[in-house]
C-alpha positions in Angstrom: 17.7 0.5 -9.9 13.9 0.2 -10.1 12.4 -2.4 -12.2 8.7 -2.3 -13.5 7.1 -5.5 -14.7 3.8 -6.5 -16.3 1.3 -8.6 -15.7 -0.9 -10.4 -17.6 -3.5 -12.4 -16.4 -5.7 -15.1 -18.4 -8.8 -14.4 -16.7 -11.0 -11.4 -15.4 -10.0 -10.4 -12.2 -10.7 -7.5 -9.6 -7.3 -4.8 -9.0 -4.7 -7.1 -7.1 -3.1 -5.8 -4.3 0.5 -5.6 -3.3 0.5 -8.0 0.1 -1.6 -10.5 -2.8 1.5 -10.3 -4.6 3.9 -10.3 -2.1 2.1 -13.5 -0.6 2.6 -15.3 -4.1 6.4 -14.3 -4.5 6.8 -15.5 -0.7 4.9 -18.9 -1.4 7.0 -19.6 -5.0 10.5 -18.5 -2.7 9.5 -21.3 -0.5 8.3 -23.8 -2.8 11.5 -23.4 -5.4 13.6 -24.4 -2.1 14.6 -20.2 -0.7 15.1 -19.8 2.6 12.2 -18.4 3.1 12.8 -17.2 6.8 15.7 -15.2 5.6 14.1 -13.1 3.5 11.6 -12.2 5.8 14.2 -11.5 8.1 15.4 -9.6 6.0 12.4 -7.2 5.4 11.9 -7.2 8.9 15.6 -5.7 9.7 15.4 -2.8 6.7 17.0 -4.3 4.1 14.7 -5.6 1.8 15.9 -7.7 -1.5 12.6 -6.3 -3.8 9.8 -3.6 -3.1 6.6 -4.6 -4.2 3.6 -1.9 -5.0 0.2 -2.4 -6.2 -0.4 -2.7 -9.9 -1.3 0.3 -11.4 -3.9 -0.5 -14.4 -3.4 0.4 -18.1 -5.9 2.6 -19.6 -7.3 2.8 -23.6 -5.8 6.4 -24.9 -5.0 8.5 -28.1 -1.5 6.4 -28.3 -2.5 3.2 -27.5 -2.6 1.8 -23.9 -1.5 4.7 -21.0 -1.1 4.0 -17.3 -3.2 5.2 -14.8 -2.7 6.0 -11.3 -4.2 6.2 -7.8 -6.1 9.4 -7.3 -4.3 11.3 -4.9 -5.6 13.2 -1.7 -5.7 17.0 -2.4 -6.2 19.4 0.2 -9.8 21.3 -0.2 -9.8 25.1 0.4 -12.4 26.1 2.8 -13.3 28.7 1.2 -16.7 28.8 -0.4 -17.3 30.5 -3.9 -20.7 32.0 -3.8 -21.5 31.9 -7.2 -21.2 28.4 -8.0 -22.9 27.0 -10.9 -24.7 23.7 -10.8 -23.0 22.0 -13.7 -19.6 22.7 -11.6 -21.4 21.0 -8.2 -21.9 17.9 -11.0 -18.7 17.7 -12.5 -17.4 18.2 -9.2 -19.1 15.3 -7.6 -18.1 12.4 -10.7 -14.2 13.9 -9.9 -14.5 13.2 -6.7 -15.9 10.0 -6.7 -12.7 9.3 -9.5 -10.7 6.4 -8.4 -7.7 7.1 -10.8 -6.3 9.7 -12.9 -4.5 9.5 -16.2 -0.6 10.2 -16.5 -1.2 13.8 -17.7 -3.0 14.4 -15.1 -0.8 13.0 -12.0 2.3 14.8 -13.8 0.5 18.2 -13.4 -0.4 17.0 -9.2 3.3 16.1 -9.0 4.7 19.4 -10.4 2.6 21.5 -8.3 0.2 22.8 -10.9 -3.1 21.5 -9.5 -2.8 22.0 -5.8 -6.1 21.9 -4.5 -8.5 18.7 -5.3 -11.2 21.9 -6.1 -9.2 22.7 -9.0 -10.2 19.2 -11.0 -14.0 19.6 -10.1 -14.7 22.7 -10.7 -13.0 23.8 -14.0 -13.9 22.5 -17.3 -10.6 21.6 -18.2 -11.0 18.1 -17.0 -14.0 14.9 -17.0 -14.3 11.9 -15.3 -14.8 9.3 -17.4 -15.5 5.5 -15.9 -13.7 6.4 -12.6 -10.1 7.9 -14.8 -9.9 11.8 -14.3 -8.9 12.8 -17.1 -7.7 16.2 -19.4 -11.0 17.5 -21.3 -9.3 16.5 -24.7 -8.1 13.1 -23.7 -9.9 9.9 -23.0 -9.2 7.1 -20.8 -11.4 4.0 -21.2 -11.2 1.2 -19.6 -12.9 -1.2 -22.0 -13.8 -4.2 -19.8 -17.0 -4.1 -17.9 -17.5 -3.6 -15.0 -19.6 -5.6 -12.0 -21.6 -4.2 -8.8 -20.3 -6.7 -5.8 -22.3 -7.0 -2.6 -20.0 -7.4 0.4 -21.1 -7.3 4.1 -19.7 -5.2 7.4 -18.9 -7.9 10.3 -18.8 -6.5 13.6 -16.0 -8.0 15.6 -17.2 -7.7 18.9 -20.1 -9.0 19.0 -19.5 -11.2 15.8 -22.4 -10.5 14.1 -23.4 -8.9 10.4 -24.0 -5.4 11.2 -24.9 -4.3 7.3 -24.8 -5.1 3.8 -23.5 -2.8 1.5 -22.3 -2.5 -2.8 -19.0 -2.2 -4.3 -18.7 -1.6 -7.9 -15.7 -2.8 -9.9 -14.2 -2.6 -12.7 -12.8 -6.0 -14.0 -9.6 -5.5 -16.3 -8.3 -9.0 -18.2 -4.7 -8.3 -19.4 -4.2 -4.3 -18.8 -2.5 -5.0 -15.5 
C-alpha cells in the first residue's frame, strides 16, 4: 500500500526533487547505522523497499489548501482553425507556458475528457493563473512570491560558458 507524506520545511525553498530526497533518506539510512549497500542493492535488483516521487506542491483554493500537479504533455492536433480569435492565441500562450494544473483539472486529463493540450488554451473554460491551470470558476494561488534566478549553460566539451540565461521560480515555505 502507498503512503503519502508531507513536508514541511522552515525556510523558503525552490520545488525539491525526488533524487534530493532520495539522497537525504540514503545519507540518514547510513548515518542511523543501515546497511546502506543493501538497499541499494536492492533497488538495483527490482525490488525496491520505498518509491520516492517528487513533491507535488499544495495550492490556495475555495476549500482551503488543494494539490497541484505536473502539467502533463498533451498531444496537439495539426489541424489549424482558421478563424482563430486573438484573445484565444493569448490565453493559449499563458496555458502553455503553465507548469501545473489543479486537481480538477488533472482528473478531467486522466478520465479522457481533455484529450488534446488545444483544448485548455483555446476555450474559455479555463485560466492560468501564476503557472496553475486552472477551471474558469476556481482559483489556485500560490501565495509566496516568487524570484527570477540567473543560471548559466556550460558546454562540456570545450568547458567553457556558452550563455546565460533566467529561470523564474516560485518559492513555496510549508505547502510542500
Amino acid at each position: 500500500m502507498l503512503k503519502a507524506y508531507r513536508l514541511k520545511f522552515l525556510s523558503k525553498s525552490t520545488p525539491v526533487r525526488a533524487y534530493t530526497l532520495f539522497g537525504a533518506v540514503c545519507w540518514i539510512y547510513r548515518l542511523i547505522g543501515g546497511d546502506l549497500e543493501k538497499l541499494l542493492n536492492d533497488f538495483n535488483n527490482d525490488n525496491p523497499p520505498f518509491i520516492i516521487s517528487s513533491p507535488f506542491p499544495l495550492a490556495g483554493s475555495d476549500n482551503g489548501y488543494s494539490l497541484v500537479f505536473p502539467k502533463p504533455i498533451l498531444l496537439i492536433s495539426d489541424k489549424v482553425e482558421k478563424d482563430e480569435r486573438i484573445c484565444e492565441k493569448i490565453n493559449r500562450k499563458s496555458v502553455k507556458k503553465a507548469k501545473y494544473v489543479s486537481f480538477d483539472v488533472f482528473k478531467r486529463i486522466v478520465e479522457s475528457e481533455i484529450k488534446e493540450g488545444k483544448v485548455l488554451g483555446y476555450t474559455e473554460e479555463f485560466k492560468e493563473t501564476r503557472s496553475v491551470i486552472v477551471h474558469k470558476n476556481g482559483k489556485a494561488l500560490f501565495e509566496d512570491f516568487s524570484s527570477l534566478s540567473v543560471r548559466n549553460i556550460l558546454n562540456r566539451v570545450t568547458m567553457k560558458s556558452d550563455n546565460l540565461f533566467t529561470e523564474e521560480y516560485y518559492l513555496f515555505s510549508d505547502r510542500w
